[in-house]
Structure formats: structure tokens, C-alpha cells
mmCIF file of the C-alpha atoms, coordinates in Angstrom:
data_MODEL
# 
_entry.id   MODEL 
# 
loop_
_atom_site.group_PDB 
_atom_site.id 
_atom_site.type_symbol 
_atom_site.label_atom_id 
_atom_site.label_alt_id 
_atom_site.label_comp_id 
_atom_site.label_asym_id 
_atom_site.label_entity_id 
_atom_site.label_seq_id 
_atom_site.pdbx_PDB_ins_code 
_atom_site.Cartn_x 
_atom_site.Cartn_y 
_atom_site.Cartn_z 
_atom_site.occupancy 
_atom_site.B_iso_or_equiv 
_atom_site.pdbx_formal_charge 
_atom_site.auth_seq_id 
_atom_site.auth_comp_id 
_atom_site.auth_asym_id 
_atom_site.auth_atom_id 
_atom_site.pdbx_PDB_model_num 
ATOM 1  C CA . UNK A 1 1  ? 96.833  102.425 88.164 1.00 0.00 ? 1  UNK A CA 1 
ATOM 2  C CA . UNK A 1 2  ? 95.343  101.172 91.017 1.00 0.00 ? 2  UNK A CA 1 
ATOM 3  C CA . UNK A 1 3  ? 92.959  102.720 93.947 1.00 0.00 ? 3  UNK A CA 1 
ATOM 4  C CA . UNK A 1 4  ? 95.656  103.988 95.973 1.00 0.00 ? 4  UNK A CA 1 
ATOM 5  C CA . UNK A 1 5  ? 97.308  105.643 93.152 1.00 0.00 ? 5  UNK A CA 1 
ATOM 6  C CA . UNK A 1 6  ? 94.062  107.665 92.444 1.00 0.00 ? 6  UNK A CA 1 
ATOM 7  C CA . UNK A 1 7  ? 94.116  108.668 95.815 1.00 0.00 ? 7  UNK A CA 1 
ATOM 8  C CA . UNK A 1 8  ? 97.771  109.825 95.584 1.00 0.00 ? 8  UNK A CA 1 
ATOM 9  C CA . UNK A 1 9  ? 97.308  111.710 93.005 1.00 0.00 ? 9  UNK A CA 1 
ATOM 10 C CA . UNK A 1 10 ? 94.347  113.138 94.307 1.00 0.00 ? 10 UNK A CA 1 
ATOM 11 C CA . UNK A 1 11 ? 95.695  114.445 97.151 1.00 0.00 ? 11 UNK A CA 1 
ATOM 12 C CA . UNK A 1 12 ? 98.826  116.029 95.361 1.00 0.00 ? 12 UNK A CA 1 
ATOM 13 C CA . UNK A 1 13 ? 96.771  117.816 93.056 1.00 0.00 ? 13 UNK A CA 1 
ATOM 14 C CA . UNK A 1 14 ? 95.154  118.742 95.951 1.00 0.00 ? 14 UNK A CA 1 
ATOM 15 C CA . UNK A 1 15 ? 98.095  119.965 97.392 1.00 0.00 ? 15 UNK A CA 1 
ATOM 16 C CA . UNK A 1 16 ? 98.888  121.723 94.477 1.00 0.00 ? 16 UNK A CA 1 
ATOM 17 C CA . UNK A 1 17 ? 95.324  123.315 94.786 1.00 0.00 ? 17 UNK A CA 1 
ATOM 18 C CA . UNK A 1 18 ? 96.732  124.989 98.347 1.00 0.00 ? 18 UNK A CA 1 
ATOM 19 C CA . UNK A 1 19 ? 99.713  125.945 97.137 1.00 0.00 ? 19 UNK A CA 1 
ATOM 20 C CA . UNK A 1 20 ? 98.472  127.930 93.966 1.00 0.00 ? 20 UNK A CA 1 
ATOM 21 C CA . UNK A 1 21 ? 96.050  129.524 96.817 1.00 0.00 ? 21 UNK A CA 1 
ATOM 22 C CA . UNK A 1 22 ? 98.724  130.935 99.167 1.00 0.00 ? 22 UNK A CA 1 
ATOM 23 C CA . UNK A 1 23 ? 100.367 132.555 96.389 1.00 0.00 ? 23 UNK A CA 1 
ATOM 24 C CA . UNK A 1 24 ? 97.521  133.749 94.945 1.00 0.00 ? 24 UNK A CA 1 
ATOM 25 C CA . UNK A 1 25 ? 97.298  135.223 98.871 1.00 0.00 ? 25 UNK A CA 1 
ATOM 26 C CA . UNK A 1 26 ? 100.579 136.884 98.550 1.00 0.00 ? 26 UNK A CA 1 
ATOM 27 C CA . UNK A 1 27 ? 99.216  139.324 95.493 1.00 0.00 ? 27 UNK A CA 1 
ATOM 28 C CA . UNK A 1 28 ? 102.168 138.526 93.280 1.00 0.00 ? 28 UNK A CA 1 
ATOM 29 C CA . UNK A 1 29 ? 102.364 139.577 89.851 1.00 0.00 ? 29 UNK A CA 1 
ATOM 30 C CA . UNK A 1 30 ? 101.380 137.118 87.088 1.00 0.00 ? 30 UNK A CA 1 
ATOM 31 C CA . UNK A 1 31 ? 104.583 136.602 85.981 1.00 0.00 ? 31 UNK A CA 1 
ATOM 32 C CA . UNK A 1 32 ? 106.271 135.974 89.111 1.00 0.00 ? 32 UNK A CA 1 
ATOM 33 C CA . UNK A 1 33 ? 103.270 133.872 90.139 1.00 0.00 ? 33 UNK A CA 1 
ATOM 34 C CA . UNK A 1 34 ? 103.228 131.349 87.291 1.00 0.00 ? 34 UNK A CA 1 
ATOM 35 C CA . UNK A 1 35 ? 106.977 130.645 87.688 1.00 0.00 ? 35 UNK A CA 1 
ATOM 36 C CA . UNK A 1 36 ? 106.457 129.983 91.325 1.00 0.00 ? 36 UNK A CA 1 
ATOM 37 C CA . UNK A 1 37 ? 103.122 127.714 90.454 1.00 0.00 ? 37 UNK A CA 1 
ATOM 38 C CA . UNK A 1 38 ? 105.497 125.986 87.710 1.00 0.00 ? 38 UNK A CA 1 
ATOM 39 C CA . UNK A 1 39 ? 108.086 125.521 90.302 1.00 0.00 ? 39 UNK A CA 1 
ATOM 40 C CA . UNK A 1 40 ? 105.401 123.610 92.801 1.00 0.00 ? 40 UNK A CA 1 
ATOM 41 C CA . UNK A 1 41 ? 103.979 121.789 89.991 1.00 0.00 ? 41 UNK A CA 1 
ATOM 42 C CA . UNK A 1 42 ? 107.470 120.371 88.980 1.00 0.00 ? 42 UNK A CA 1 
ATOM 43 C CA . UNK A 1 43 ? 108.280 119.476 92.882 1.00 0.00 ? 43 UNK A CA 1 
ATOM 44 C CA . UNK A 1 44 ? 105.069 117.746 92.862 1.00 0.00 ? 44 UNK A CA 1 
ATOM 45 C CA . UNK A 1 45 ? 105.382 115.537 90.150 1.00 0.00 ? 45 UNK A CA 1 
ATOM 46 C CA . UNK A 1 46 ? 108.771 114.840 90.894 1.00 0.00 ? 46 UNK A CA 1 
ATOM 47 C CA . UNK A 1 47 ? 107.959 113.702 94.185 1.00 0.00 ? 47 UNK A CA 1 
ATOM 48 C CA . UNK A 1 48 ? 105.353 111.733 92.963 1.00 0.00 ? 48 UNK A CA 1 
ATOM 49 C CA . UNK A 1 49 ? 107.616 110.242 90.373 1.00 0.00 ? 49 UNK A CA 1 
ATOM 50 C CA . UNK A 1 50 ? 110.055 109.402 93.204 1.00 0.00 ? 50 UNK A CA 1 
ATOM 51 C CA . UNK A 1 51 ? 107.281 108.003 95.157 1.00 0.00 ? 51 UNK A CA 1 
ATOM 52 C CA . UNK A 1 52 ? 106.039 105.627 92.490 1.00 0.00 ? 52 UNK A CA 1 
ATOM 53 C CA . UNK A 1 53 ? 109.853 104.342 91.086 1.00 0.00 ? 53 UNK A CA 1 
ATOM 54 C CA . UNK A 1 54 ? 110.797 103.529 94.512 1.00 0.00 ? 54 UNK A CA 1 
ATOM 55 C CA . UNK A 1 55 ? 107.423 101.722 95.662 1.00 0.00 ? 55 UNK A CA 1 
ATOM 56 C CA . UNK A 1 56 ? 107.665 99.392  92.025 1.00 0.00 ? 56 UNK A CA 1 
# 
């Protein structure tokens, strides 16, 4: 892993940070909540995945 990755994934968890945020905003219930936070979590590190198989 080299400096750039860090940043990457820095800034997606960062993302992820702003995303948990806004639906913590929205006043959802816990359960609907953590399946929507699961949901962004599993886009993120998909599209991080993506990212990093078609850059090698």
C-alpha cells in the first residue's frame, strides 16, 4: 500500500463518515438505519475494490 492508497482510503471512509451523518439526519429507526449504513459501506468498498483491480 502505497501513499496514495492511504489517501484513498482515507477519503472513502471519510465519505462513509458523511453518509452515516445524513442518515443519522433523517431520524430513522436503528434498524432501518444500519441496513442503509451496511448498504453504503458495501458500495464503498466495492468501488474501491473496482478502483484498485482496474488501476493494477
Amino acid at each position: 500500500m502505497n501513499q496514495f492508497d492511504t489517501v484513498q482510503l482515507i477519503s472513502l471512509l471519510g465519505f462513509l463518515v458523511l453518509a452515516v451523518g445524513a442518515l443519522a439526519g433523517q431520524r430513522l429507526q436503528w434498524k432501518k438505519g444500519l441496513v442503509m449504513a451496511l448498504t453504503w459501506a458495501g458500495l464503498f468498498v466495492l468501488v474501491f475494490l473496482f478502483v484498485d483491480l482496474v488501476r493494477s
